[in-house]
C-alpha positions, 0 to 999 in steps of 0.5 A: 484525595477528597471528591470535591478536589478531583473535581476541581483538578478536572474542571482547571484543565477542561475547556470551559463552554457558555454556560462555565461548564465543560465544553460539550462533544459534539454529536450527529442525530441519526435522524440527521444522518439519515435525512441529510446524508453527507455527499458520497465519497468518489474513490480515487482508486476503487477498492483502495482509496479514497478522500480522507482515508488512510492506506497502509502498505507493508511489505518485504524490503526491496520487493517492489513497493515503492514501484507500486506507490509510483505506479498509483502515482502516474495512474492516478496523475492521468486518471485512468487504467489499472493498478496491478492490473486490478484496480480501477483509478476512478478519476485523476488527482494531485499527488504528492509523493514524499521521498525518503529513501531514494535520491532524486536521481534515482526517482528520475531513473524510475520515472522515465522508466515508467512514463518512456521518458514523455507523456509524465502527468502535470499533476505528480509532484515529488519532494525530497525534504525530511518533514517530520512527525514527531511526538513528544511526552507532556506533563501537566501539574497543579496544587494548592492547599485545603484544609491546612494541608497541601496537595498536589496532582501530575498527568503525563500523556503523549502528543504529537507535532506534524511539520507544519511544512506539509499542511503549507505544501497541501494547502497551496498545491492542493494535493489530494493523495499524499505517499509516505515512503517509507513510514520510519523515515517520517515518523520520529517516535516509537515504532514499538509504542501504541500511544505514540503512534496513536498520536502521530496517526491522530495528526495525520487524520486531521490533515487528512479529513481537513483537507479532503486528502487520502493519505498511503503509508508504506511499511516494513515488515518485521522479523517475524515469518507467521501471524493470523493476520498478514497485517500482523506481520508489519513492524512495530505497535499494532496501532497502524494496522487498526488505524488503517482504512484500507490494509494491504500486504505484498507477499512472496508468492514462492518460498525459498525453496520453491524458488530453488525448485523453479529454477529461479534467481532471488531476485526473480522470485520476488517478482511475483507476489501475492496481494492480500486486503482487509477494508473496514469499507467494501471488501477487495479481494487478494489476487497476485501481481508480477513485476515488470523489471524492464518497466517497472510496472506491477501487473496482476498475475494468475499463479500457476494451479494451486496444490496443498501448501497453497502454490505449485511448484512442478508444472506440466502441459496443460499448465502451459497451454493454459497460462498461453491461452491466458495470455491471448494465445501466444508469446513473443519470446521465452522470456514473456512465457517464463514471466506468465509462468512464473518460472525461470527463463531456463525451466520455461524453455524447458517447458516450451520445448516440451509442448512443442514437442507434444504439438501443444504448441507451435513454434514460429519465427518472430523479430529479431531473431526471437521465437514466438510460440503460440497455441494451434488454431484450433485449439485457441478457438477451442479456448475462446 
């Protein structure tokens, strides 16, 4: 095809300007940008989230995300305290939190778990409707003759649909946090396809930065076990991930095996979990959570002494007297030691057993028949 025919194949499709040429981008003067700086952005939760922005949570399947997203729901509805016992919510907003695998008599369940059944934020809504963003593969053709002979030129590209439902609710409602949970019931293309992806992703920043929203995503992992990056290990194309503002992956702290080794259940060990960052804004640091199950809420959690492989599995005294003394110097029951330990009930009991033994600590009635066990006096103002 000849030069001046390309041309002619582009300018048909461009957008044309005052002048009949294409329109021109539109560009910022640095001059500008530094003698009329746009107002700061005032964080929602610090470290995390933040108006416009997109946060991507990938974890395990049934480890507890969507008890975290709740959290950060009611956290963020009253405007104040800790997520995961880390992060500060700076101030309060409306959220919205898009169902997509629980019930509503589920979310019920979870809600009253979190809130006692009163004292629910008037700013937290939920939905329950499959709104869908979806792409779809376009073809663009044109053709014509020159010179006796004809030509003709295609184009095949991706666009992207968003359920207009969601940008009428967030106008109306004028939410200002949107929780997807999960991504693959929302999203209708290829998980697999960057171009895909990158289209849907285009869509939602849009909304995002119209209307002032700060968008969280939660995700699966997949199938693999090892990567550089813990954002490596989500599932499907890596355009998620370097879309991402703020990157969170939710970790098992205990392999297998050293679940085993502890005394613990499955299902207890996916209790504790380690909490790794990557921000393209002011770094966060990893720290490490335990799950409540008789609340529902995730709080922040200092693992027992780190060792070679990264985690301890055998734990002694001076483990306990430490983790005791972290927990303000005693324990209600075995129960509340063997969480701050991070171990089962019955190897916690074991170890309590032990240090009273040793008059590392005491033992003393509490109520309901509970023992409370808690550090000597002199050694918890020894601690302060």
């Amino acid at each position: 095809m000849s030069a001046d025919r390309a041309e002619r194949i582009v300018a048909s499709a461009a957008p044309k300007g005052a002048t009949g040429r294409e329109s021109a981008l539109a560009v910022r003067w640095l001059t500008t940008a530094l003698t009329e700086p746009l107002p700061p952005r005032d964080d929602i939760v610090e470290g995390m989230l933040a108006p416009g922005e997109l946060v991507v949570l990938g974890a395990p399947r049934a480890i507890g995300k969507s008890w975290l997203a709740k959290n950060a729901a009611v956290l963020v509805g009253r405007g104040e305290g800790y997520l995961g016992g880390a992060l500060r919510v700076a101030r309060s907003a409306r959220v919205l939190v898009c169902h997509g695998e629980i019930d509503a008599w589920e979310a019920a369940r979870r809600w009253r778990m979190l809130t006692g059944g009163d004292g629910a934020p008037d700013n937290v809504a939920e939905t329950f409707d499959r709104w869908r963003l979806r792409t779809v593969r376009k073809r663009s053709s044109s053709g014509g003759s020159d010179d006796s002979s004809r030509w003709s030129e295609s184009d095949e590209w991706v666009d992207a649909h968003l359920d207009g439902r969601l940008e009428e609710t967030i106008a109306e409602h004028k939410f200002e946090v949107l929780i997807i949970d999960p991504w693959a019931v929302f999203y209708s293309g290829s998980e697999n396809s960057n171009d895909e992806v990158e289209a849907g992703l285009d869509k939602l920043r849009d909304l995002a930065l119209r209307y002032g929203v700060a968008v969280w995503i939660l995700h699966h992992l997949g199938k693999a076990t090892d990567a550089r990056e813990p954002e490596d290990l989500w599932r499907g194309a890596s355009r998620l991930a370097d879309w991402a503002s703020t990157r969170i992956t939710l970790l098992p702290h205990y392999s297998e095996r050293q679940a085993e080794q502890q005394g613990m259940t499955r299902q207890q060990a996916r209790r504790y979990v380690d909490v790794r960052f990557l921000r393209r804004s002011t770094p966060t640091d990893d720290f490490s959570m335990r799950l409540d199950a008789e609340t529902g809420w995730w709080e922040r959690w200092k693992a027992p002494e780190a060792v070679a492989d990264g985690r301890r599995v055998h734990l002694d005294i001076p483990d306990v007297i430490d983790a005791c003394r972290a927990s303000g110097g005693a324990w209600k029951s075995q129960r509340a030691a063997a969480d701050a330990l991070g171990v089962a009930a019955t190897t916690a009991g074991k170890l309590l057993s032990s240090a009273v033994r040793c008059g590392a600590l005491e033992a003393a009635s509490g109520e309901r028949g509970a023992t409370i066990y808690r550090l000597p006096g002199n050694q918890l103002e020894d601690g302060q």
